[in-house]
N, C-alpha and C positions, 0 to 999 in steps of 0.2 A: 242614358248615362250622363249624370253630370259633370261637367269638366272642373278639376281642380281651381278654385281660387289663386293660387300662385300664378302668377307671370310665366316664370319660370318654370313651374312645373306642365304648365299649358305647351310652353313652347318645347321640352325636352319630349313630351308624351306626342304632344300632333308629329313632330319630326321624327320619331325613333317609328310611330305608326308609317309615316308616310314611306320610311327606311324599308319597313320591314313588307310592308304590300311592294312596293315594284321589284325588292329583292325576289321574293316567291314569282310576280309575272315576270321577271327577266329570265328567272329560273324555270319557270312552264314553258316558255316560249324557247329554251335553247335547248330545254327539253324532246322538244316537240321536232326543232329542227332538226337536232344531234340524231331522234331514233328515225328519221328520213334518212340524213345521213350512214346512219349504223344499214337501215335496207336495201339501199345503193349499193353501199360496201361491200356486205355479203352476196347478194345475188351476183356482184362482178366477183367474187370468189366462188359460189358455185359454177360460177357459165367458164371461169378460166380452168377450173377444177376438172370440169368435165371437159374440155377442150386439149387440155394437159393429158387426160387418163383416157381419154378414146384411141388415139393413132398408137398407144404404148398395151391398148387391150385388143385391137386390131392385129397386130404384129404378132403378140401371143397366141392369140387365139385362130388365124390364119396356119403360124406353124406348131402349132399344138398336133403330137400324134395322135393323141388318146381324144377322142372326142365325146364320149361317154359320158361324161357329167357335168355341174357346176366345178369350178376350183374357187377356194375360198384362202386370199393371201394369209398367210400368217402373219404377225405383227414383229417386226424387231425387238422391239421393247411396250412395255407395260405403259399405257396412255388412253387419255382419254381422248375419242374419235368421235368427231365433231361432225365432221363430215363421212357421211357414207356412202355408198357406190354402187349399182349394180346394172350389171351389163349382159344383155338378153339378145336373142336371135328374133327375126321375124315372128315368132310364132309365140313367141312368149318365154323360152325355153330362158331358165337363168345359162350365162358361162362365166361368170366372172362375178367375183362379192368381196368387197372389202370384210376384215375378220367381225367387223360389228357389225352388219348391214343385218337388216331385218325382212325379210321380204314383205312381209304382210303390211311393211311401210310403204312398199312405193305401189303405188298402182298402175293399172293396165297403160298398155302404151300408146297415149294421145297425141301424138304428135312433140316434135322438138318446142322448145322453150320453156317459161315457166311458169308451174302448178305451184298450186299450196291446197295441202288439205288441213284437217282441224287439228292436225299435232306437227307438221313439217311442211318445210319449204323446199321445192325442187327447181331442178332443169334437164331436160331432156337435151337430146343431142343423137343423132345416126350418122354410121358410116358404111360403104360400098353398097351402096344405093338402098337404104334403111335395113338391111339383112345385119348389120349388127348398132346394137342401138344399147346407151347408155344413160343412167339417170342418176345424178346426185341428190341427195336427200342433207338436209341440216335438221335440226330439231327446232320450233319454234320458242321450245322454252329455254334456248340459249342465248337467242335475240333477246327474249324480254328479261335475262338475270342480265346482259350488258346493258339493257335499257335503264333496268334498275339500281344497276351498281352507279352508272350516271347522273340519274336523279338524285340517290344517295350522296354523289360528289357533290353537287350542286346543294344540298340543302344540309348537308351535315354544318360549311361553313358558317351556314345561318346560326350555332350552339356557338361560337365562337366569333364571329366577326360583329356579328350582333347586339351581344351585350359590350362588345368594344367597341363601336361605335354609340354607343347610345352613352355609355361613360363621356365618351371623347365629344359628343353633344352637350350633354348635361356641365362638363366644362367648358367648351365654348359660349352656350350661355348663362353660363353664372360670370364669367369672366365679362362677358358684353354686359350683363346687367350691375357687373362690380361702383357702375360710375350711380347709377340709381341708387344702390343700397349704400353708397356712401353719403348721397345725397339726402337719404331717409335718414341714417344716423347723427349728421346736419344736424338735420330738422327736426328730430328729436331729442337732442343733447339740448335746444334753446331752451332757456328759462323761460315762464308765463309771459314776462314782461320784456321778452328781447323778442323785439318787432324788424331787426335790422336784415338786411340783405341777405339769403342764403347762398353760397357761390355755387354757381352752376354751369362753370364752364366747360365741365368732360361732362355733362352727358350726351345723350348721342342725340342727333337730330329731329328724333321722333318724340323726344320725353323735351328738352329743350324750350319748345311753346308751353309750354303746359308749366314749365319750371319759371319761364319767366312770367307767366299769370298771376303763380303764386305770391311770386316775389312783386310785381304790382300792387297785389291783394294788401302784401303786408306791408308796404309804404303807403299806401291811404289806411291802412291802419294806425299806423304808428302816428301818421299825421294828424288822424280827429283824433287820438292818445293826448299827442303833445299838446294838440291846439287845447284838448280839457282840461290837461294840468296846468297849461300856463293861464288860461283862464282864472282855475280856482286859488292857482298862486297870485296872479294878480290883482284879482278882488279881494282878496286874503289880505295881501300886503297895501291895497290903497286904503284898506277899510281902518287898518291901525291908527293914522291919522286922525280923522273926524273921531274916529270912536274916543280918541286918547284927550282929543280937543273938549268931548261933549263927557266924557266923565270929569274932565277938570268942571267944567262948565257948573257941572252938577253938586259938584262936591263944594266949590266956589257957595251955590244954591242954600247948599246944608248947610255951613258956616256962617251966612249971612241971614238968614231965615230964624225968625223966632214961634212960629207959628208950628205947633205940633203935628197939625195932618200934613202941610208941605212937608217938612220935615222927612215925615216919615214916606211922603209920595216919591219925594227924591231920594230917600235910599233905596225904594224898589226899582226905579231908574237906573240907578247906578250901579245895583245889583248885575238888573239885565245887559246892561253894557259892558260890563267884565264879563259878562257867561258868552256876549259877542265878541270880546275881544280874545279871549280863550278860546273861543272856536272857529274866529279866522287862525289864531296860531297852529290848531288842530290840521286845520284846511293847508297851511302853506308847509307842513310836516308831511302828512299825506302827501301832497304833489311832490316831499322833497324825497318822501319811502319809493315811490313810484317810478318816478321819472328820472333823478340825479344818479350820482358816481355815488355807488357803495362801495366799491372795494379802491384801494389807493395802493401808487407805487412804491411804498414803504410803510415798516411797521412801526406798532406805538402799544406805550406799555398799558392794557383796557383797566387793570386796577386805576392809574391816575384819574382815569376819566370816571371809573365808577364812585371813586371820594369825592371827585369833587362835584358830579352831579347829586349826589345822596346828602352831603354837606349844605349845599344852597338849598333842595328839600327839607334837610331839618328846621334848618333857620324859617323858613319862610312858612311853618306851620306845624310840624312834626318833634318836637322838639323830645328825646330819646324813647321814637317809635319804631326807628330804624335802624338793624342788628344788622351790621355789615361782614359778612367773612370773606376774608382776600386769602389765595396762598400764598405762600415765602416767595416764590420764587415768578421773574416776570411772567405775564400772560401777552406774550406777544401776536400782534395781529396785525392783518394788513384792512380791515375794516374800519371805513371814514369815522375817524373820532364823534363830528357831530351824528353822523345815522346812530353810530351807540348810544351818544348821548343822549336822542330823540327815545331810543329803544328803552335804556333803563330808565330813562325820566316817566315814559310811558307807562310803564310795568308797577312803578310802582306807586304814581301817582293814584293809579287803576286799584293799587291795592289796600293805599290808603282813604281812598275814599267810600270804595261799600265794604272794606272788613270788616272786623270790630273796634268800634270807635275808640278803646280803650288796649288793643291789643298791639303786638309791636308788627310789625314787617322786617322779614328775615330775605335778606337777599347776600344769595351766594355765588361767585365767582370760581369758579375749580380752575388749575392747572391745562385744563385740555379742553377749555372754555366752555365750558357748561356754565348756561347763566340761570338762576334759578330764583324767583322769587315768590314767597309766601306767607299768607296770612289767615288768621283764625276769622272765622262766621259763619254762618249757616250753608248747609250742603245746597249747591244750585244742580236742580234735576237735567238728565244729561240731556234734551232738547235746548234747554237754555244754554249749556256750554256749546254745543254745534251753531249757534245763533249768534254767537258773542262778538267775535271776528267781523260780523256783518256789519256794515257802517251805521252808525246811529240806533245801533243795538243797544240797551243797557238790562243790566240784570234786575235795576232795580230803577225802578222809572221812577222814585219821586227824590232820586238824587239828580245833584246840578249840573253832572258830566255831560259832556258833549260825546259819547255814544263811537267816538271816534279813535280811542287812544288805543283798545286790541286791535281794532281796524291797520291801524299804521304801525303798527308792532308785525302783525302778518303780513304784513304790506314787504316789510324789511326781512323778514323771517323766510318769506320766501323766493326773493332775488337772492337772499344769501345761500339759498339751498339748504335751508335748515328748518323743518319743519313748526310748527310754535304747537307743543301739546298742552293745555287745558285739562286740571285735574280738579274735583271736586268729589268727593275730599281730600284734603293730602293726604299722599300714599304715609300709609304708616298710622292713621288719624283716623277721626271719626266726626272730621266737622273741616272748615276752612276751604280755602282755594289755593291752587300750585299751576303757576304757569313757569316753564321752563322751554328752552331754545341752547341749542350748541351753535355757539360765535367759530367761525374761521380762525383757526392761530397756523402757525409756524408748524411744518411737520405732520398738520392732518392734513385726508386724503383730497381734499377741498380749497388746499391751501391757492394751487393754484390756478384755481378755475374761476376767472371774475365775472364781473355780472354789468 
């Protein structure tokens, strides 16, 4: 048989087992002693019985005129006789029978003490020098219904004290194990990215090692974490320099050059030097989706922030490609103004680069923070949308993205506890892409729960 996987059901089933085996041998066993007991009992009730009814059947039967035959008592009243009697002369002759006595029970007269044959238990006994002789008889099937009325007692509690006991277990250890499953709810309520301490200071001493293992495990986690983001933020952030230094450089180059191939050699230079300087910005965004404070101790109104990052977009290349819908009414949130910023800059940079080069981008903010952004192009097959997310993914490889901007979109999407769903085609459509995300506000169920 195999044992349950639960803890708990392991420990409730071994204990209600182990309950229930020495219940039954404590019960055989007092059993056992009880019907020693019960044959003790009885035989000093037969030997006092007859000892009682001998000097009282002597008496009678000394001054008995009529000696002629057995007398057989009559009974008082109507009962069951348990015990019975009969009392005989040397020769065998009955004189004396209790009103139930059977003769054919007792047999011939072997001397005082006591017999048993295969249906009763006796005792003999003589008086005036064995010339009058008396033999009590019991039935053996009345020993064995008190033996068994006993066992009965003994094991009927088993229907009853049993399945209460095994309750009142079954709550002792769910109650001992209360401080684990709290511990498991912990450790499962943590976001992907929350590597910090789980407290464990009620468990019980046997779960304890094992609790602070885990919580070792996930501090040299968190530490080769940290140490890679501050890594790719650092080389991110010293690379801006030189890079910012060597496209002046270059561009200096182009101005002052009059020769066509140079010319043209240093705008592929300087080309590549923005697609590196755009992808350390990529790099120090990721480290910042990752690693920083997404949620803050105050809200802020997300339309201001979505104008004014959509607005610096237009300008800077988009110029009425982007259909912004705000509703009336604020959208408040407790979510770090720049990780939005980073989130809708991302989304829709994403969408104006592989849409349709002529198409607008539609990005919608709802009241209950639904962020939504979408644009028209060809349907991407759904292997390529499960792909997207992954770093240095692109849909479309011979654009100059750095593969990185849904990357930190999900990055953010899911500290914030808000899944990032990927539609191709827009619902409702038969071509385009829809990526959409629910932002934390004021009032949902997630309001309060940071990251």
């Amino acid at each position: 048989m195999r044992l349950p996987r639960s803890l708990r059901a392991r420990l409730g089933l071994s204990l209600g087992l182990v309950l229930t085996i020495l219940w039954l041998l404590a019960a055989a066993v007092t059993a056992v002693i009880v019907r020693g007991e019960i044959d003790e009992v009885f035989d000093s009730a037969l030997r006092e019985t007859a000892e009682r009814i001998l000097p009282l059947a002597v008496t009678e039967i000394v001054g008995r005129e009529d000696q002629g035959g057995p007398q057989r008592l009559a009974p008082i009243r109507t009962h069951r006789e348990l015990f019975t009697y009969l009392v005989r002369d040397a020769e065998g002759r009955a004189l004396l029978q209790s009103h139930a006595a059977d003769p054919a029970v007792f047999p011939p007269w072997d001397g005082p003490g006591f017999r048993q044959t295969a249906t009763h238990r006796l005792y003999s006994d003589a008086a005036l020098q064995g010339t009058i002789r008396i033999t009590v008889a019991e039935p053996l099937a009345h020993r064995a219904e008190v033996a068994r009325e006993i066992r009965m007692s003994l094991g009927l509690p088993l229907l009853v004290v049993l399945p209460v006991a095994l309750a009142a277990i079954i709550l002792a250890v769910r109650f001992s194990l209360d401080p684990l499953r709290r511990f498991r709810i912990r450790l499962e309520s943590r976001g992907a990215r929350d590597l910090s301490e789980v407290p464990a200071g009620d468990l019980p001493a046997e779960i304890a090692p094992l609790a602070a293992a885990l919580n070792s495990l996930l501090a040299r986690l968190r530490n080769a974490f940290e140490a890679e983001r501050s890594f790719a933020a650092n080389a991110a952030h010293e690379l801006r320099t030189p890079l910012a230094g060597a496209i002046a450089q270059v561009q200096r180059l182009r101005s002052e050059t009059r020769d066509p191939a140079t010319e043209a050699r240093a705008a592929e230079i300087e080309a590549t030097l923005k697609r590196l300087t755009r992808l350390s910005e990529r790099l120090m965004q990721l480290a910042r989706a990752e690693g920083g404070r997404l949620r803050m101790d105050r809200s802020t109104d997300l339309r201001d922030i979505a104008r004014i990052v959509l607005d610096d977009l237009a300008r800077a290349g988009a110029p009425g490609r982007i259909v912004l819908a705000l509703p009336d009414r604020p959208v408040m949130s407790d979510l770090d103004p720049d990780a939005f910023g980073i989130l809708c800059r991302n989304l829709v940079e994403n969408a104006l680069r592989h849409g349709a080069q002529d198409g607008p981008v539609e990005v919608t903010l709802a009241a209950d923070g639904q962020l939504i952004v979408a644009n028209d192009g060809p349907v991407l097959p759904r292997d390529t949308l499960e792909r997207l997310t992954t770093r240095f993914e692109r849909a479309n490889t011979g654009s100059d993205g750095s593969g990185l901007g849904l990357a930190i979109v999900a990055a953010i999407a899911e500290r914030i506890g808000s899944p990032l769903r990927l539609d191709s085609p827009r619902p409702g459509a038969s071509s385009g892409f829809q990526a959409s995300l629910r932002l934390p506000t004021e009032g949902s169920p997630d309001a309060a729960r940071g990251r």
